[in-house]
C-alpha positions in Angstrom: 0.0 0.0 0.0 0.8 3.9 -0.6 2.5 5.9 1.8 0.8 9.1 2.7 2.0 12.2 3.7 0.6 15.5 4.5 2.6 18.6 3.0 1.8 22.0 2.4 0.9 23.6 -1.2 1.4 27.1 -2.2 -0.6 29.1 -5.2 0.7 32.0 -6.8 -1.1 33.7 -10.2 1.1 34.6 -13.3 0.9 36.1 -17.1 -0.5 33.9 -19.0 2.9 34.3 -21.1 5.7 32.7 -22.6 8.5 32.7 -20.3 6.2 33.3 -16.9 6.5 30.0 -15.5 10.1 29.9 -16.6 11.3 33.1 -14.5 9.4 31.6 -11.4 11.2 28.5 -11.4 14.6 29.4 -12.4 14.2 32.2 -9.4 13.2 29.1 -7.3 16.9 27.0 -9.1 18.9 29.9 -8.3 18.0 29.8 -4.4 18.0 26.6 -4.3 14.3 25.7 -3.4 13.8 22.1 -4.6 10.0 21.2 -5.6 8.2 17.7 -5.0 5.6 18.8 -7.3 3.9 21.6 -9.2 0.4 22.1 -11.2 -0.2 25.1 -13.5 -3.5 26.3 -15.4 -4.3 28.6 -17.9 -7.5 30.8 -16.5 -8.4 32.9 -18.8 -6.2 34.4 -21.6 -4.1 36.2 -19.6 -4.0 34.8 -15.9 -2.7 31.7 -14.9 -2.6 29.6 -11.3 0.7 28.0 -10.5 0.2 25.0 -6.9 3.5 23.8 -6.1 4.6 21.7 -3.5 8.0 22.5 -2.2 10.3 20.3 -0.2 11.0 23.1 2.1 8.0 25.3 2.8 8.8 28.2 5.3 11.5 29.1 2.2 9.0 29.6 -0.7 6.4 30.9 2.1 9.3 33.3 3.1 10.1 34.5 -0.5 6.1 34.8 -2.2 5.1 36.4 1.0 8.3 39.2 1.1 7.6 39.5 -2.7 3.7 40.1 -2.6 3.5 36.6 -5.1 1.5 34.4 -2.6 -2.2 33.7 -3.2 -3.2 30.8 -0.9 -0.9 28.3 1.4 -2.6 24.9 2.2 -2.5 21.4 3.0 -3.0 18.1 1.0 -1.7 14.7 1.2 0.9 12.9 -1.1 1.0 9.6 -1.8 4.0 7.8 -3.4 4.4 3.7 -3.9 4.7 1.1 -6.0 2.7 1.4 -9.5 0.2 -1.2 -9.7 -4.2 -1.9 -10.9 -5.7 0.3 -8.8 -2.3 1.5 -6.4 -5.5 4.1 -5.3 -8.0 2.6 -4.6 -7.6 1.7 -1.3 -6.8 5.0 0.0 -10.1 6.3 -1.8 -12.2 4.1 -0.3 -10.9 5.0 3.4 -11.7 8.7 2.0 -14.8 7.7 1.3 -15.7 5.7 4.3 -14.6 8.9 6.0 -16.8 11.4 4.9 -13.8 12.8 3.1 -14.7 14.4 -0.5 -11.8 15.2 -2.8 -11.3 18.1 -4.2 -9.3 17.3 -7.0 -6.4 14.9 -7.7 -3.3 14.2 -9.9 -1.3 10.9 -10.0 1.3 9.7 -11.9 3.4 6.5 -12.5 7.0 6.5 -13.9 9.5 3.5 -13.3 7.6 1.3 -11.6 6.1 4.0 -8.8 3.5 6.4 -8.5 3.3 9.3 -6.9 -0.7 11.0 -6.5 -1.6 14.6 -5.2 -5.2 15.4 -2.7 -6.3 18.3 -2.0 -9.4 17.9 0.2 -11.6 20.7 1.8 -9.8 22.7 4.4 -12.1 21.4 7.3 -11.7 17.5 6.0 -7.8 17.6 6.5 -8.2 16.2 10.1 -10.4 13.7 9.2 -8.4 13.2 5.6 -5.2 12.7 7.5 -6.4 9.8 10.0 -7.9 7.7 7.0 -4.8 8.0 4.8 -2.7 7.8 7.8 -1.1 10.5 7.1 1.1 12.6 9.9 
């Protein structure tokens, strides 16, 4: 079975532009802030949402806070095991017996692994967190 971990998220809106997402993460390269994941979305033709999870929050909290770039911090759950039918399904189903109702979700599989993305309501992550036994 998946492992599950809780970890914080950050959102920050850019131009919908080429070269937007590129100036964000080389400025994230150059101070060395390593990301476990990130999720970006056109909005409309000139807006754009950038989520990214990074391996150390209080630095990207520090630096989009002091530079006016941070939107909305939260928490969701990653999940990372061994790529197999249904590697989910389990953990969706102790969601569900929860009460739990996702929000949205992203998983991918590369090498043999998987690695999936919740995001669940702010007031499930409690209840979230005890069914994916997540710390």
């Amino acid at each position: 079975m998946a492992k599950a971990q809780r970890v914080k998220f950050f959102k920050i809106n850019l131009e919908n532009k080429p070269g937007a997402l590129l100036k964000i993460l080389s400025e994230l390269k150059a101070k060395n802030m390593g990301l476990s994941g990130l999720w970006g979305f056109a909005t409309r033709s000139e807006q754009a949402e950038l989520y990214v999870v990074p391996k150390n929050p209080e630095k990207v909290r520090s630096l989009w806070t002091s530079s006016g770039l941070l939107v909305e911090e939260g928490t969701g759950f990653w999940l990372k095991g061994t790529d197999r039918t249904g590697a989910l399904v389990a953990h969706l189903a102790s969601l569900a017996d929860a009460g739990v109702n996702i929000d949205a979700i992203d998983a991918v599989a590369v090498s043999g692994k998987f690695g999936s993305f919740i995001w669940v309501a702010p007031a499930d992550i409690e209840k979230a967190a005890k069914a994916l036994g997540a710390k």
